[in-house]
N, C-alpha and C positions, 0 to 999 in steps of 0.2 A: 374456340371460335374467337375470331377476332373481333374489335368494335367495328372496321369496317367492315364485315360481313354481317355484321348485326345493322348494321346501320342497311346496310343494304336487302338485306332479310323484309328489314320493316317500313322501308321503301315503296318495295313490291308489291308486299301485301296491301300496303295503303292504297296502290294504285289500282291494284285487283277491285278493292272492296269500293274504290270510288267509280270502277267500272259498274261493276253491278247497282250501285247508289244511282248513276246515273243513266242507268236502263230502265230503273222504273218509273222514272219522269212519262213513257211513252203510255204507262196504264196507272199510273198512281197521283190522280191530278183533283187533291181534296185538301179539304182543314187540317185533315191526321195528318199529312203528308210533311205540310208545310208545317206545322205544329212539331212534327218528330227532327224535320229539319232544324228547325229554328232551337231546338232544347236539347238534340243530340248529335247531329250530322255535323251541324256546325262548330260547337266547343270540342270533339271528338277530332274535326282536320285542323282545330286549331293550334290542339293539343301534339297534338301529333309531327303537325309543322315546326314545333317548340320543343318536341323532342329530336326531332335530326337535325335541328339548331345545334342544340347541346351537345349531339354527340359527336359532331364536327369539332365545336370548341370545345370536347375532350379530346378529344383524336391529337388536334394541335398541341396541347397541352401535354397532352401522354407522348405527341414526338418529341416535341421539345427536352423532358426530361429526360428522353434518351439521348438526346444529343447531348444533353448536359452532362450524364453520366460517363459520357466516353473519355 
């Protein structure tokens, strides 16, 4: 597997899993909600966002020294 197929992997699933996070805004409207939000929903997209940063700026990096190597 490549890094962008991982990258892209974990993309998707993000976007699935923010789908359903954001489905249950429509029956999940309490203290838990905002509470689970606030200590895990959010360091979790943030985290996340921080990692396909990264593996962008590996990606460049990993081309890079392919080009270098030629």
């Amino acid at each position: 597997m490549s890094l962008a197929t991982g990258r892209y992997q974990v993309s998707n699933a993000f976007k699935a899993l923010k789908a359903h996070w954001e489905a249950t805004d429509s029956f999940w409207r309490d203290a838990v909600r905002q509470e689970f939000a606030e200590k895990r929903w959010d360091p979790l997209a943030a985290r996340v966002a921080a990692a396909l940063s990264a593996m962008d700026r590996l990606d460049q990096a990993l081309a890079q020294m392919k080009k270098d190597c030629e």
